[in-house]
C-alpha positions in Angstrom: -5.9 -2.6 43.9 -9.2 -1.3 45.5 -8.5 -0.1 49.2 -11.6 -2.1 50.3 -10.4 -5.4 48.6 -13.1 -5.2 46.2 -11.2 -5.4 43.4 -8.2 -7.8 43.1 -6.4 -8.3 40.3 -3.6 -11.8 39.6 -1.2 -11.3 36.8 -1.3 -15.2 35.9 -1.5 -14.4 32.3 -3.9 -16.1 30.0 -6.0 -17.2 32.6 -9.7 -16.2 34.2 -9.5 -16.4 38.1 -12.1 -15.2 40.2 -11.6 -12.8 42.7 -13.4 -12.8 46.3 -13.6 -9.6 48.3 -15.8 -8.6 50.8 -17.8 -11.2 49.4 -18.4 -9.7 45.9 -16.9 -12.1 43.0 -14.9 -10.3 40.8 -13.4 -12.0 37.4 -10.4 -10.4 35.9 -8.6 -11.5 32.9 -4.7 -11.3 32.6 -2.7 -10.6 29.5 -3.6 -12.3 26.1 -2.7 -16.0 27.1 -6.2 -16.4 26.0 -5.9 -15.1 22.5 -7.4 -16.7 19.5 -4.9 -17.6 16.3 -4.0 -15.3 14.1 -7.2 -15.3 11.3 -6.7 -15.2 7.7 -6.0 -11.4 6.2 -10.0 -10.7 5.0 -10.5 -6.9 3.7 -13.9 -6.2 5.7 -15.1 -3.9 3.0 -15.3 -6.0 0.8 -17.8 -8.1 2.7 -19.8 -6.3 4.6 -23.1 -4.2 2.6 -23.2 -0.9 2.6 -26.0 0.9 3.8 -27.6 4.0 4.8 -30.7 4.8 6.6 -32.5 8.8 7.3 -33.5 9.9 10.9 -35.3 12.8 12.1 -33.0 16.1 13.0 -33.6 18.6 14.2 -36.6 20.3 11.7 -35.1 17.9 9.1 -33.4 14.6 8.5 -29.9 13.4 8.6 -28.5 10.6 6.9 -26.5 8.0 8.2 -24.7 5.1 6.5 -23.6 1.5 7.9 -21.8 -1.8 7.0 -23.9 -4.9 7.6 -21.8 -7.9 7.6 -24.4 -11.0 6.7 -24.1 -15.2 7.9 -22.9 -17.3 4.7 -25.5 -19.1 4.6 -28.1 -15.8 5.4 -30.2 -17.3 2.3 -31.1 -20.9 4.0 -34.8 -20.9 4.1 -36.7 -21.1 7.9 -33.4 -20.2 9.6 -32.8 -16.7 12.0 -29.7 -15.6 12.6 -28.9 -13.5 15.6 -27.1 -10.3 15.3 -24.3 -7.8 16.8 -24.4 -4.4 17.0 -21.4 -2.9 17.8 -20.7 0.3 18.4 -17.0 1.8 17.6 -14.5 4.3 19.6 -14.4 8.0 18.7 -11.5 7.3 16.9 -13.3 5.7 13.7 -15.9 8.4 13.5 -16.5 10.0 10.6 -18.7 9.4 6.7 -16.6 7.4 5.2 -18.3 4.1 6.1 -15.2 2.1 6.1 -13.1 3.9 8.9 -15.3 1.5 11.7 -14.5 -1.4 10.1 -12.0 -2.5 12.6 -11.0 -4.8 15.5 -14.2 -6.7 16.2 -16.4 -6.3 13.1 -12.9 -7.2 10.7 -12.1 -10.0 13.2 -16.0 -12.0 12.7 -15.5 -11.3 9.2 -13.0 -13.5 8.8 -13.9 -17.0 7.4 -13.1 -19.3 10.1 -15.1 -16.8 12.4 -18.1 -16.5 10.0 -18.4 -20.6 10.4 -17.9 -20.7 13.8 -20.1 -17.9 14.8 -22.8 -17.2 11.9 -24.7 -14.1 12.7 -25.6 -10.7 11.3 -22.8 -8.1 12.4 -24.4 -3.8 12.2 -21.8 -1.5 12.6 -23.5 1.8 12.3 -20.8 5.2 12.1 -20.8 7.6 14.3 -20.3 11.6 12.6 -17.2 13.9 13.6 -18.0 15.5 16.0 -20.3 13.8 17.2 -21.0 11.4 20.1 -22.7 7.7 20.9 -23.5 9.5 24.6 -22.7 13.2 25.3 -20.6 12.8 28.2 -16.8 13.4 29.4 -14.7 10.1 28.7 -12.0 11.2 31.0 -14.3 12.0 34.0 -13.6 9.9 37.1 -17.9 10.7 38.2 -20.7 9.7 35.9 -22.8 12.0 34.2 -27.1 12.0 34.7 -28.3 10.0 31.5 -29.6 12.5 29.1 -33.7 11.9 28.7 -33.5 10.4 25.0 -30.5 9.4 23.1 -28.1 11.3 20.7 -29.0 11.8 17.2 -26.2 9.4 16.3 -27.8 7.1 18.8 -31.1 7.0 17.5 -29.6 6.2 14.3 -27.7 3.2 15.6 -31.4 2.2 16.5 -32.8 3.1 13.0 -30.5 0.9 11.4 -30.7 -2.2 13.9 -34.7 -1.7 13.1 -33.8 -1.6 9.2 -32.2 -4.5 9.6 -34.8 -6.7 11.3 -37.4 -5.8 8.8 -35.3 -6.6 5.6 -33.6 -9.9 7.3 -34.4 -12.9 9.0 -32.4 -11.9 12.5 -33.3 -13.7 15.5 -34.6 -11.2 17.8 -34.2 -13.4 20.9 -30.4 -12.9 20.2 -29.7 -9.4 19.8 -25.7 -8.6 21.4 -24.6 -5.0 21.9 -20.9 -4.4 22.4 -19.0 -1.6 22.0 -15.3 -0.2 23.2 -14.5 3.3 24.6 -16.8 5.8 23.4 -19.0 2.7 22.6 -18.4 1.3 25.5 -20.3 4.3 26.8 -23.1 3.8 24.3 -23.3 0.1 25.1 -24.0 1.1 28.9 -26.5 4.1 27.7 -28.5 2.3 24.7 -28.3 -1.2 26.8 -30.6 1.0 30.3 -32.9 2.5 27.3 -34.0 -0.5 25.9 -33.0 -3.4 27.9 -35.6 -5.5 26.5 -34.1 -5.6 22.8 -31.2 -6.9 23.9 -29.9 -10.4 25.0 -26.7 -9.4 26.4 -24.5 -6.5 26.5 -20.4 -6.4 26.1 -19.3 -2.7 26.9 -15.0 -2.3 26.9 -13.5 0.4 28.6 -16.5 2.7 29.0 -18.8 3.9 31.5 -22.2 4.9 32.2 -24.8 6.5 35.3 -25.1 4.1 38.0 -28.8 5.2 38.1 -29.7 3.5 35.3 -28.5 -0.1 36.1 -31.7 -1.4 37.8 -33.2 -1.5 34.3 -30.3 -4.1 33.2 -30.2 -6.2 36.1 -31.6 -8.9 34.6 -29.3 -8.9 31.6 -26.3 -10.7 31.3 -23.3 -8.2 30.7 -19.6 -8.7 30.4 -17.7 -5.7 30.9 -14.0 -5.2 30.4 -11.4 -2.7 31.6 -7.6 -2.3 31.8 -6.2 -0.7 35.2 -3.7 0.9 33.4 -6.4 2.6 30.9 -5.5 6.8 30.9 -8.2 7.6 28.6 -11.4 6.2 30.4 -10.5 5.7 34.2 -10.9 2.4 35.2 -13.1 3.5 37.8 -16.0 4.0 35.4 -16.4 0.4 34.7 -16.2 -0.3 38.4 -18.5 1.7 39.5 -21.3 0.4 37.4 -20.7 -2.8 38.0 -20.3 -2.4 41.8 -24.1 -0.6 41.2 -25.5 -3.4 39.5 -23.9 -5.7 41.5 -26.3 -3.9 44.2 -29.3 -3.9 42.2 -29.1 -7.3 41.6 -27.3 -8.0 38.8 -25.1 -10.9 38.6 -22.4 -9.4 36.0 -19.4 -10.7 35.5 -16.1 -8.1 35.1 -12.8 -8.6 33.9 -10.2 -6.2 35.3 -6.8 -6.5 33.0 -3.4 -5.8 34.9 -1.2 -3.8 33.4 -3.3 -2.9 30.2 -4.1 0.6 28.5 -6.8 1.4 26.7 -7.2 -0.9 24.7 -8.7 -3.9 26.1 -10.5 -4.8 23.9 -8.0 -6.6 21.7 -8.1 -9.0 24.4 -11.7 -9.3 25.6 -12.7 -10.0 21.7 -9.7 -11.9 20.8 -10.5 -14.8 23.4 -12.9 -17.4 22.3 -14.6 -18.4 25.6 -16.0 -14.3 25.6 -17.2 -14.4 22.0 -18.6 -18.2 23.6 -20.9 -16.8 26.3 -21.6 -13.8 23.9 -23.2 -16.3 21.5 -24.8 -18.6 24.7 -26.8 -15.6 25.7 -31.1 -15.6 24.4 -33.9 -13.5 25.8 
């Protein structure tokens, strides 16, 4: 618990409560009571594209590869789809482009999902090494945003703007959503270009609280487990405290009792991948 009753946090699990202190409303989520049914067994690979785009490095050019994961019906004539690019932890970096196919990306590829939410999913791959935003995870203070984005970044960009030209995506319904170190890119890639985005979903990340004023108008969801000992909760707090005072009206789930990874719960629960889908510029 926050010593100035900011934060409060119920351990009902499976429900959403909201939280009042010093008259700041806080929503937390408990648990997995909330869970969706286990999904059919779908082998991601097998569905989503594989595809690769160059950005400028340095004197030269690096090339990047992603998975793009189309609607089922991406074909029907006159109809736009909208689209989420999600950004992956540092833990399924690499050049494999396979390795990031997990948690959210494998769970809307599954059939059921693909019906219920029909959309174009971009799940660009971060290099060893490398970083979505060059900054300390672990650190309990933010870090100044860095004047342009990583190289890795930019490509995440360079494919989302592949995309668009080769496919009929709504661009009114762009999402962005990422966990740990993407959480972190969510926050960073969300303040640099608030106006491609309809929403944003960062999960146990963090960001500079200078940067929020640009996403104030933009409806974000942000997750983060108290128990988390890889990205202090505090990080999540903090920006939404500093949007909360820019005038931002996000909401924030606070998970009792949960690690690191929350975002098994925040993507397994239907009424989150709901307002995801509600959102439109």
């Amino acid at each position: 618990m926050h010593i100035r009753g900011t934060w409060l946090a119920t351990a009902t699990a499976g429900l959403m409560a909201a939280a009042c202190g010093n008259g700041v409303n806080t929503t937390f989520a408990a648990g997995e009571g909330n869970v969706q049914s286990e999904r059919k067994a779908v082998n991601p690979a097998q569905v989503y594209e594989e595809r690769s785009i160059a950005v400028p490095e340095g004197e030269g050019t690096a090339t990047f590869r992603y998975r793009l994961l189309k609607p089922l019906h991406a074909d029907d004539a006159g109809r736009h789809w909208p689209l989420v690019l999600f950004l992956h932890g540092a833990g399924e970096r690499g050049d494999d482009n396979a390795m990031h196919l997990k948690f959210l990306p494998k769970w809307l590829a599954a059939p059921e999902m693909r019906e219920r939410y029909p959309c174009f999913v971009l799940v660009p791959q971060c290099r060893k090494g490398h970083q979505w935003v060059d900054v300390p995870w672990a650190d309990q203070q933010s870090t100044p945003q860095a004047p342009g984005p990583t190289t890795d970044l930019a490509a995440a960009v360079a494919a989302l703007d592949d995309v668009i030209a080769k496919e009929r995506v709504d661009t009114s319904r762009i999402y962005l959503t990422g966990l740990s170190m993407g959480g972190y890119g969510t926050w960073d890639l969300g303040a640099r270009m608030p106006e491609r985005f309809a929403a944003l979903l960062p999960i146990c990340g963090g960001g500079d609280e200078n940067t929020v004023g640009r996403i104030a108008k933009l409806p974000v969801w942000c997750f983060h487990g108290d128990a988390d000992t890889a990205v202090p909760v505090g990080r999540s707090r903090a920006m939404i405290e500093a949007l909360r005072a820019a005038g931002g009206s996000p909401k924030y789930s606070e998970l009792p009792g949960v690690g690191h990874d929350s975002w098994t719960p925040a993507y397994r629960d239907p009424a989150v991948l709901d307002w995801l889908f509600e959102q439109s510029r």
